[in-house]
C-alpha positions in Angstrom: -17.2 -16.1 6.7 -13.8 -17.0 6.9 -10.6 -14.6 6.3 -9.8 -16.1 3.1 -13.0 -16.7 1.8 -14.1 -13.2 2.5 -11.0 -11.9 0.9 -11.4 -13.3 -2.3 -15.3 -12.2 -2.4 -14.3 -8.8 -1.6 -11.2 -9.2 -4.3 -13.5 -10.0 -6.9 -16.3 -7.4 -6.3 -13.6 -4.9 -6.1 -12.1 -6.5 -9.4 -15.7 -5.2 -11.2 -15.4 -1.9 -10.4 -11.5 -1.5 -11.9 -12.9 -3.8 -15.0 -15.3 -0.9 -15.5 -12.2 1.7 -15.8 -8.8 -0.1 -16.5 -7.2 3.0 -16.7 -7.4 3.5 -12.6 -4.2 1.0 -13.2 -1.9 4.5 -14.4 -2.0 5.3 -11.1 0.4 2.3 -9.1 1.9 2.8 -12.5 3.0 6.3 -12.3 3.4 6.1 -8.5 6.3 2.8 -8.9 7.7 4.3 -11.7 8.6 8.1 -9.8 9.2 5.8 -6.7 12.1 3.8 -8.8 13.5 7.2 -10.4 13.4 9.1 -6.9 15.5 5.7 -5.7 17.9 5.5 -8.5 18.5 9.1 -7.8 18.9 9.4 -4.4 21.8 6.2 -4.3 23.3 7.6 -7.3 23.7 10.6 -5.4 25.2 8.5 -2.6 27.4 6.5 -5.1 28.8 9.9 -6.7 29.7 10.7 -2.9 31.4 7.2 -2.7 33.5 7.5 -6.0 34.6 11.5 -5.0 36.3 10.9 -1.4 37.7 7.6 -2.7 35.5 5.9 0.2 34.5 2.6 0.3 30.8 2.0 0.5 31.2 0.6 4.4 33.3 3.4 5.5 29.8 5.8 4.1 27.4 3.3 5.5 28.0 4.9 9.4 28.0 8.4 8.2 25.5 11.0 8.2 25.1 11.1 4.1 24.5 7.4 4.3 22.1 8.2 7.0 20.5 11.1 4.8 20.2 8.9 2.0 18.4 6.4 3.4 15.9 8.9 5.1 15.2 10.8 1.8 14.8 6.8 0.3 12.0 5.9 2.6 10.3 9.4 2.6 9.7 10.2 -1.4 9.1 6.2 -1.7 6.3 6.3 0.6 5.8 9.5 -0.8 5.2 9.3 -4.5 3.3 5.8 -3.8 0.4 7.7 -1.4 0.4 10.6 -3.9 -0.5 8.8 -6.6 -3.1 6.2 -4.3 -4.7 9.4 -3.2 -5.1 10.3 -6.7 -6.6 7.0 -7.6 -8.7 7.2 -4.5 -10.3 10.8 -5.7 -10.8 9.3 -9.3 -12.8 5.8 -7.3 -14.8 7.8 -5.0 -16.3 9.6 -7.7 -16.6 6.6 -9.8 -18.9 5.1 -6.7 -21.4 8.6 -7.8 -21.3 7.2 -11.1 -18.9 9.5 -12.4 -16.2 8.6 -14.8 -13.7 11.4 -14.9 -10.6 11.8 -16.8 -7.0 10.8 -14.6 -6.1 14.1 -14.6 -8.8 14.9 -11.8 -7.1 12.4 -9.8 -3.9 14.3 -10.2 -5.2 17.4 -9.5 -6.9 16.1 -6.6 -3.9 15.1 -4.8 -2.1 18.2 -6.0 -4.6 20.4 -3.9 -4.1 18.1 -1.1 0.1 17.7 -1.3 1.2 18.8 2.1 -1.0 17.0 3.9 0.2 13.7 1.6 3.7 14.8 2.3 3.5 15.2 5.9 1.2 11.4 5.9 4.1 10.0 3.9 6.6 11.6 6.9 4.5 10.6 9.5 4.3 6.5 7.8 7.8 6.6 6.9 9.0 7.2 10.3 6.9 4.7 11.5 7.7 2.2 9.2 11.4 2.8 10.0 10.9 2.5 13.2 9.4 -0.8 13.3 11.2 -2.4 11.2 14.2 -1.5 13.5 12.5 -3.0 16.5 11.6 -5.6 14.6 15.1 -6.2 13.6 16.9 -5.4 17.2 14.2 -7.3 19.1 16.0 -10.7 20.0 12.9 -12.3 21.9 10.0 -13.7 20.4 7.6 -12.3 23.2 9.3 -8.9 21.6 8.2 -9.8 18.2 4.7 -10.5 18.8 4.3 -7.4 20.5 5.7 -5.3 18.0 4.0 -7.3 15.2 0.9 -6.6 17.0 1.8 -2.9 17.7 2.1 -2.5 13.6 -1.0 -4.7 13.1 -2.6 -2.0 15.4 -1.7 0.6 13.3 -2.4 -0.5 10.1 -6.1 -1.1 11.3 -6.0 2.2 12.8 -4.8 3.8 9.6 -6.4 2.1 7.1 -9.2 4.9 5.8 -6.0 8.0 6.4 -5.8 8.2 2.1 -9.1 8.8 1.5 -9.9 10.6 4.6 -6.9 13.2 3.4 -8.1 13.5 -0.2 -11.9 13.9 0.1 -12.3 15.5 3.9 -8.9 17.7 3.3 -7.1 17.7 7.0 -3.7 17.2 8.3 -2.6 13.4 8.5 -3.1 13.7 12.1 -6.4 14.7 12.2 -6.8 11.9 9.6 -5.5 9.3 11.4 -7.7 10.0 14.7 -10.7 10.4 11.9 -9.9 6.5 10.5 -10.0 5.3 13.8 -13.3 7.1 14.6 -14.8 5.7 11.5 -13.3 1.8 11.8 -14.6 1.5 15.6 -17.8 3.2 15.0 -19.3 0.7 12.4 -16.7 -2.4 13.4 -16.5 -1.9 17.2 -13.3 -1.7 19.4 -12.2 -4.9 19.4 -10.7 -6.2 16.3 -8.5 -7.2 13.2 -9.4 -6.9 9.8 -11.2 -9.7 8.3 -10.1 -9.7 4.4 -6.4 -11.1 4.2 -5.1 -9.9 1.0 -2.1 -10.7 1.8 -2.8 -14.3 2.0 -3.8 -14.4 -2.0 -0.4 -13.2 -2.7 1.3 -16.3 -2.3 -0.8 -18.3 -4.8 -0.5 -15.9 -7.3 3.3 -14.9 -7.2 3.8 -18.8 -7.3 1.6 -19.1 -10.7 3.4 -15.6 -11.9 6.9 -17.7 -11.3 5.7 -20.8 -13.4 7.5 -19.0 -16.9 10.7 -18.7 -14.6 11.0 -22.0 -13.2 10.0 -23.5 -16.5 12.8 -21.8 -18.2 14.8 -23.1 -15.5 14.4 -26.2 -15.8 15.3 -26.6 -19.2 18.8 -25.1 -18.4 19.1 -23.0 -21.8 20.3 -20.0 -22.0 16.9 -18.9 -24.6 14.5 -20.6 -22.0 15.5 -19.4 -18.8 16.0 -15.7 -20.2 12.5 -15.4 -21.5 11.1 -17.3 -18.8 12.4 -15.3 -16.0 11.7 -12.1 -18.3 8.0 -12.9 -18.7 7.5 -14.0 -14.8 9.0 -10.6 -14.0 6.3 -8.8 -16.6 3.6 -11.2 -14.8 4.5 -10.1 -11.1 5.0 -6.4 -12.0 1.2 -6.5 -13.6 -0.1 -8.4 -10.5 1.5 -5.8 -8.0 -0.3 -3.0 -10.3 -3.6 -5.1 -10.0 -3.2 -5.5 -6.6 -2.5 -1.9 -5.5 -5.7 -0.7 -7.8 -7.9 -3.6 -6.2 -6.7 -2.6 -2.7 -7.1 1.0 -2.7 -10.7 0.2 -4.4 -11.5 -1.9 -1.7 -10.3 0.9 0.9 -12.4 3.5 -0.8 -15.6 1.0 -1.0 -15.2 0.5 2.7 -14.8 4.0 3.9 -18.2 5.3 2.2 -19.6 2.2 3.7 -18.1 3.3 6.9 -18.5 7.7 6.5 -22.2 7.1 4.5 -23.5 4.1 5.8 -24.2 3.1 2.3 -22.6 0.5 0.1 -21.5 0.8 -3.4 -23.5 -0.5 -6.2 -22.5 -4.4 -6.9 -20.7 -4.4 -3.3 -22.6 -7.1 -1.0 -23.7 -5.2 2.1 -22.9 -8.1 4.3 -19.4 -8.9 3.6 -18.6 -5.1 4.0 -19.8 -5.4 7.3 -17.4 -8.2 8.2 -14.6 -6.6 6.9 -13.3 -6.3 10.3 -13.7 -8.9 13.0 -13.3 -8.5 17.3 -10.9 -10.0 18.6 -9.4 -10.6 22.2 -6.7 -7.7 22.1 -8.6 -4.6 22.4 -6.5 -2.2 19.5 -8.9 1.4 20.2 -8.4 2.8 23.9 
């Protein structure tokens, strides 16, 4: 099965088990609301800074507060979005036992667990950071690739750390080298994930902009305001969506991958080519 195809069949059997519990969608609710207020706060902070010395934004943008800023920006936004995931993830693993608990046991969940969510959202942050600033200092293409690959590496290495953290309860360490275990046990050593997402998101952003462009073209002042204002409502639902389907789909695969077992209404088959080998052995 092909990377899209397989994709959209795992999108749409993860899509029965949210239409079962819409209200799994609070969670990349609550977690991109706190992650906009924690923003707003944190360069307010740095704009109060700005306005008392009388100091122009570029004269703050090489000094340690700037520096501090930034820091605290990618930390609590990691932050607050794998808090709430992990409680989403606790609420859908529970659901898979054919439990429906209230979103408060989701919460509480990741309450129990929040230093080793802090110390994950640390840990990704930095590395996040730092990849992006290789990415952006890297002047070769050879240099690129490789880092592309380095963070493609990762991801597949990482991708079962949430709910490793909130149902086996250990450090983010311990959970990463537990995600790996579990990905190269049932998929092997040699390979990339099979289910690109991300390749859906085009399609869909382009239908979400429709309103916009519409509104657009008409060149009126009534048009393009509600047009634009609807495509943002339409992309901020879909990124909701998405997050819920994703971390669904995360959770379905890691009790395929820590039980063995599939989830009711998930298709054995395609679980199992979630991840594909290929030539660049990522597990050492």
């Amino acid at each position: 099965m092909s990377r899209v195809s397989n994709g959209i069949a795992l999108i749409k059997q993860a899509y029965s088990i949210l239409s079962q519990d819409k209200r799994l969608l609070v969670f990349p609710l609550l977690g991109a609301t706190a992650s906009i207020l924690s923003a707003a706060l944190i360069w307010l902070g740095f704009l109060t800074l700005v306005i008392r010395y009388n100091a122009n934004t570029q004269q703050l943008a090489s000094t340690w507060p700037f520096y501090l800023c930034l820091a605290l920006f990618y930390l609590f936004s990691y932050f607050f979005v794998i808090f709430f995931n992990s409680a989403l993830a606790a609420n859908v693993m529970m659901a898979f036992q054919g439990k429906t608990l209230p979103l408060k046991y989701g919460i509480s969940m990741a309450w129990k667990n929040i230093k080793h969510i802090f110390a994950w959202s640390a840990v990704s942050a930095s590395i996040g950071l730092l990849l992006n600033f290789l990415q952006k200092s890297s002047a070769k293409l050879s240099e690129m690739i490789t880092i592309n690959l380095i963070g493609g590496a990762w991801s597949v290495i990482c991708y079962f750390v949430i709910p490793v953290l909130i149902i086996e309860n250990i450090g983010p360490f311990d959970a990463i080298k537990r995600s790996g275990c579990l990905i190269k046990k049932t998929w092997g050593e040699s390979l990339t994930s099979n289910f690109g997402l991300g390749i859906l998101t085009l399609p869909m952003l382009l239908i979400c902009l429709l309103p916009a462009v519409i509104g657009l073209h008409f060149l009126t002042p009534d048009f393009t305001f509600w047009g634009v204002l609807l495509s943002g409502i339409l992309i901020f639902i879909f990124i909701l969506v998405y997050s819920a389907l994703s971390m669904i789909l995360r959770c379905a695969l890691y009790h395929y991958a820590s039980s063995g077992q599939t989830v009711d209404g998930l298709d054995p088959n395609i679980m199992h080519e979630a991840f594909t080998s290929k030539q660049r052995t990522i597990f050492k």
